[in-house]
C-alpha positions in Angstrom: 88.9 246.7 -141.9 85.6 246.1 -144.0 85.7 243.3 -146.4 83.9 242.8 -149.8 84.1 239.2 -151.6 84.9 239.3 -155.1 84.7 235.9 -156.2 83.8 232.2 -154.8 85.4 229.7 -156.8 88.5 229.0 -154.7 87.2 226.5 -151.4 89.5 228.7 -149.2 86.4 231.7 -149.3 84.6 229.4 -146.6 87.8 229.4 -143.8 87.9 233.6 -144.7 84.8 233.6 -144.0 84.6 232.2 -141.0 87.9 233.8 -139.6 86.8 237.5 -140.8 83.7 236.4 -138.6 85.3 235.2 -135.8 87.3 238.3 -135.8 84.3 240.5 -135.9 85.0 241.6 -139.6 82.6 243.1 -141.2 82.0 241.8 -144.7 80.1 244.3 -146.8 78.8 241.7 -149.7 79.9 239.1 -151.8 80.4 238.9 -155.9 81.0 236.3 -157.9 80.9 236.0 -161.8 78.4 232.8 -161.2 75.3 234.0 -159.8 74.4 230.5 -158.5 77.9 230.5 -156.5 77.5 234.0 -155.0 73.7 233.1 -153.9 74.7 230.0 -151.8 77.7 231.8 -150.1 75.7 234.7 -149.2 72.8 232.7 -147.9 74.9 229.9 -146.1 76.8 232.6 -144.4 73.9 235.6 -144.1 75.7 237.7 -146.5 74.5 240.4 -149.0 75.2 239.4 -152.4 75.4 241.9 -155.0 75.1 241.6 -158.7 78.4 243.2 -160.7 82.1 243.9 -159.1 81.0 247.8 -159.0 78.5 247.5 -156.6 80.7 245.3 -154.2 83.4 248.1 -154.6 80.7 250.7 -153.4 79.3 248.5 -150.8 81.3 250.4 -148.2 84.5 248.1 -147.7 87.9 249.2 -147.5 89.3 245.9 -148.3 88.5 243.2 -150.9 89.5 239.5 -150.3 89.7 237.9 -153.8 89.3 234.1 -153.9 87.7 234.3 -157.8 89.6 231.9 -160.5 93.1 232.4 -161.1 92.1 233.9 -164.4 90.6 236.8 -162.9 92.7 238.0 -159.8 94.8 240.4 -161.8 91.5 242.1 -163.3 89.5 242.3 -159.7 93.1 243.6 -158.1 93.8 246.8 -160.4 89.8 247.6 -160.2 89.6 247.6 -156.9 93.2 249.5 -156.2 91.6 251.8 -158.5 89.0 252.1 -156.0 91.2 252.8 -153.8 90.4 249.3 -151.4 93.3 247.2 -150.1 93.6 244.3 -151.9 93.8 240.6 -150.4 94.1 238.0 -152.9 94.5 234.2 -153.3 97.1 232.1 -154.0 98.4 232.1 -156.8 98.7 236.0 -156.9 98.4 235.8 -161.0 99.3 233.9 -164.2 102.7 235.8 -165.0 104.9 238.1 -164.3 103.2 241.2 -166.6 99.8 240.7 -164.1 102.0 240.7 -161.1 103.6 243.7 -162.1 100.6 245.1 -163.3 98.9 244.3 -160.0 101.9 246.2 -157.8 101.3 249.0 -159.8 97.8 249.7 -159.2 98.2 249.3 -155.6 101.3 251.4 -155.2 99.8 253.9 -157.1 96.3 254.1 -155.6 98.6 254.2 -152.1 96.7 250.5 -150.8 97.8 247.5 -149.5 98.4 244.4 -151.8 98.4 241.2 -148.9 98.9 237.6 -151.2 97.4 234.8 -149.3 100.4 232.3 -148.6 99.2 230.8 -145.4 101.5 227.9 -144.6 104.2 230.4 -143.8 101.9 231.3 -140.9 101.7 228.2 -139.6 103.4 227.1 -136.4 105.7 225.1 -137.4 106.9 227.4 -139.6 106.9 230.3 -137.7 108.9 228.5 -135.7 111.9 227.2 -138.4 112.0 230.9 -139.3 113.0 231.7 -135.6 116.1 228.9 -136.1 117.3 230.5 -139.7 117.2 234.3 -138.1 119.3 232.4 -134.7 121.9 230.7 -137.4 121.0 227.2 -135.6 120.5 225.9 -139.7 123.7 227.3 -140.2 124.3 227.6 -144.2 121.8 225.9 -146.3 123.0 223.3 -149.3 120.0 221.8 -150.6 115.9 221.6 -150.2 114.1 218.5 -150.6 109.9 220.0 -151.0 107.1 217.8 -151.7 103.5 219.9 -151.9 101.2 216.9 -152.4 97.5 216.6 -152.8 94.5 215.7 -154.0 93.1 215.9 -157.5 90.9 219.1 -156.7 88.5 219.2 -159.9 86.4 221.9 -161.2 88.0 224.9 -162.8 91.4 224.0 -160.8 91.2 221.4 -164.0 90.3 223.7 -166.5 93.7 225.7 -168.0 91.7 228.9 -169.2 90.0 229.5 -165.7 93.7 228.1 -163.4 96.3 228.9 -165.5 97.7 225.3 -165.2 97.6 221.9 -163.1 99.7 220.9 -159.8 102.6 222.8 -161.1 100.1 226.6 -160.2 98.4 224.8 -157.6 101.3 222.8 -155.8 104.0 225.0 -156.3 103.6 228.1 -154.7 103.3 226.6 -150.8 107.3 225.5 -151.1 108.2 228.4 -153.4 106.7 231.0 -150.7 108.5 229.2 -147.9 112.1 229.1 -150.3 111.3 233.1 -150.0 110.6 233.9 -147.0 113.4 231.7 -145.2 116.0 232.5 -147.1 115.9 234.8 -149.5 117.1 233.2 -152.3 117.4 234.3 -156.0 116.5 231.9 -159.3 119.3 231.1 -161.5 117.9 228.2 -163.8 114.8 225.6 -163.3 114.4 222.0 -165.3 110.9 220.1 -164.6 108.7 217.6 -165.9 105.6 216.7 -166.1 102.4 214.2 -166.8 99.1 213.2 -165.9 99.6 210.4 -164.6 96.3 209.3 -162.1 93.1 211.5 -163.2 91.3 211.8 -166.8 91.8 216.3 -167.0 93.0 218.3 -169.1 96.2 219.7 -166.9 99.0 217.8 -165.4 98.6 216.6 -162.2 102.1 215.3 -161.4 104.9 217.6 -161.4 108.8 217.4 -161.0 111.0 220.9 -160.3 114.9 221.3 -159.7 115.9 224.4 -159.5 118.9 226.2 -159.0 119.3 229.9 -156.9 122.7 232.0 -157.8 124.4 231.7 -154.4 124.7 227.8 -154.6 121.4 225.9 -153.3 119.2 223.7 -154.6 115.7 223.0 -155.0 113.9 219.5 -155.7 110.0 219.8 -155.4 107.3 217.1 -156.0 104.6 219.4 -157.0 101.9 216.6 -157.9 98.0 216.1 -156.5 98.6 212.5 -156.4 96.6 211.6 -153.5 93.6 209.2 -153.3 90.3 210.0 -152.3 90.7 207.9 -148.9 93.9 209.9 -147.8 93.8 211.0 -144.6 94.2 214.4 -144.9 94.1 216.6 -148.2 98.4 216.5 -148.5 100.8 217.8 -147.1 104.0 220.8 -147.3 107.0 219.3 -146.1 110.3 220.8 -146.3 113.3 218.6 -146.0 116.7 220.7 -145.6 120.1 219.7 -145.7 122.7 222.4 -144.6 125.7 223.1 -142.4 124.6 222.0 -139.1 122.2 219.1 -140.3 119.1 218.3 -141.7 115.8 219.4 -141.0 112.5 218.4 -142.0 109.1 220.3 -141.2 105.3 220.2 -142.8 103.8 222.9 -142.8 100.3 221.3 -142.2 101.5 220.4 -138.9 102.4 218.1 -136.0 100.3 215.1 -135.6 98.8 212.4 -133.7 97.3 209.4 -135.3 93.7 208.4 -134.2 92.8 204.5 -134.8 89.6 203.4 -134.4 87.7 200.0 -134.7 87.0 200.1 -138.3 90.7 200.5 -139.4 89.7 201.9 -143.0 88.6 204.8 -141.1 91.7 205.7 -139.2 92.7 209.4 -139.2 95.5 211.6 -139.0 94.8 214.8 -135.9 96.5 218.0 -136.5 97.1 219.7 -133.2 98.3 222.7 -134.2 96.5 226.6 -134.4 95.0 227.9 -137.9 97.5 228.7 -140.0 94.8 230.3 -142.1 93.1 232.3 -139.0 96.7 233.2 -137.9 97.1 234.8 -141.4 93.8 236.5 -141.5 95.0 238.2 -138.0 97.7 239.6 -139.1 96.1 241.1 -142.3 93.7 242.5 -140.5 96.2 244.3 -138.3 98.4 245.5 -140.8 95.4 247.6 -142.6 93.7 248.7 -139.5 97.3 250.0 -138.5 98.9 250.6 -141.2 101.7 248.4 -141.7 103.9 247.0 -144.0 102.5 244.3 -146.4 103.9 240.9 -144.9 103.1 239.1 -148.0 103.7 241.7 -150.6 103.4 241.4 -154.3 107.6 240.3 -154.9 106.8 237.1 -152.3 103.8 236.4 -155.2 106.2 237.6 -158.1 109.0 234.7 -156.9 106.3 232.0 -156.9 105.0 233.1 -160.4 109.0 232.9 -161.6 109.1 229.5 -160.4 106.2 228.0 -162.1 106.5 230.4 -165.5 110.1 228.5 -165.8 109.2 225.2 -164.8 106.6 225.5 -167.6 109.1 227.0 -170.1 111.2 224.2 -169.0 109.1 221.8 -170.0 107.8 223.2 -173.3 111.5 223.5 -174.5 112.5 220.2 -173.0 116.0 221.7 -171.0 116.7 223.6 -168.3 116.4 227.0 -169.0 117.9 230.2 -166.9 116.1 232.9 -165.5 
């Protein structure tokens, strides 16, 4: 696998970076729309930056990793599946439904490899309630309880035309990837609110979802980046599930010790377990260089779009609406 950089904006470029590295990855160049941004990645990391998203697709990679503004995944996608490069792009996968579709398209066409970066499922302790659904020790599953809380990230995350939307994009697809992958559940109806309720932006930045999925179970999610500054760590992923055999509650960011120190203001929360991002990065890595099956295709993406495109229609027309 070579890997060429189209786009900076989104902060997870810097772990990529460093786990392509680690992995002995080579990264042909780096492109971003701002000049400025794609300078200071390329020098802080000893990259090559190049000037337009042509040149990075002729750079010599085989793979792009996306991490641009939302606005522009679905555009950087179909060029470079025309280009015939795998495509590995961020979170959220696009802004509807038509780009996701679009987006499969291209890359089932052009015969590559479309690889959505949904990392918490990667994590450990998620890796390891998978193992307990596929062993039946859940047994059938009633209801999810989801929270995806964080910060108040700023910058174009804040600006609609560039992120498509506030907490309800951002916060939303963690829990709806999970919902996926676990259990393989199909949308029937959302309802969900929303407000901005602790920053001055111009998108929400507290969100409510319920939804419902057509064999029975039901989702609430706090989707909201309603954490202070001081917060100990940037939020959390937690998934609280009540079915046949109990209830169960993981976070996907992790087991964790508490560290106190003298100055109590400073006290901090240690996360013990691996990278979830590096344990991603791995296996993306391993399914182009041997040609596997996306693990994260474009319908895990699609599901999380569905979610958030009707908890938005949701709250335009003030009901819950069906799928």
């Amino acid at each position: 696998m070579k890997v060429g950089i189209i786009g900076t904006a989104h902060m997870h470029v810097e772990s990529y970076i460093r786990c392509l590295k680690d992995l002995d990855v080579e990264i042909t160049g780096v492109y971003d729309r701002d000049t400025k941004k794609s300078e200071d990645v390329s020098r802080r990391h000893q990259l090559m930056q190049l000037n337009t998203v042509e040149e990075l697709l002729e750079s010599g990679c085989d793979t792009v990793l996306i991490c641009s503004e939302n606005k522009y995944h679905h555009d950087y996608a179909v060029a470079a599946a025309n280009k015939k490069c795998h495509v590995i792009v961020e979170k959220p996968m696009a802004l509807s439904i038509e780009e996701a579709d679009s987006m499969i398209k291209a890359t089932t066409d052009n015969h590559v490899k479309l690889l959505v970066c949904h990392p918490v499922r990667f994590a450990p302790t998620m890796q390891e309630l998978k193992q307990a659904v596929l062993a039946g020790e859940l047994g059938e599953i009633y209801s999810i309880n989801a929270s995806n809380h964080g910060k108040v990230p700023g910058g174009w995350f804040v600006e609609k035309e560039l992120s498509g939307g506030g907490a309800i994009v951002d916060h939303t697809i963690h829990i709806a990837d999970l919902v996926y992958w676990l259990f393989d559940l199909e949308i029937e109806s959302v309802w969900a609110d929303s407000m901005t309720a602790v920053s001055q932006i111009e998108t929400e930045d507290s969100g409510l979802i319920h939804a419902r999925f057509k064999t029975g179970e039901t989702l609430s999610l706090d989707t909201s980046w309603n954490r202070p500054a001081n917060y100990p760590v940037w939020g959390d992923a937690i998934l609280e599930i009540v079915s046949e055999k109990g209830r169960t509650v993981v976070d996907g960011f992790g087991r964790r010790a508490t560290l106190y120190t003298s100055n109590q203001a400073n006290n901090e929360w240690v996360f013990y377990e691996t990278d979830m991002d590096m344990a991603m990065i791995k296996v993306f890595k391993d399914v182009i260089d041997t040609d596997k099956e996306s693990p994260v295709d474009g319908n895990a993406g699609k599901f999380t779009i569905e979610l958030f495109e009707l908890a938005y229609q949701s709250i335009e027309q003030g009901k819950r609406v069906n799928k």
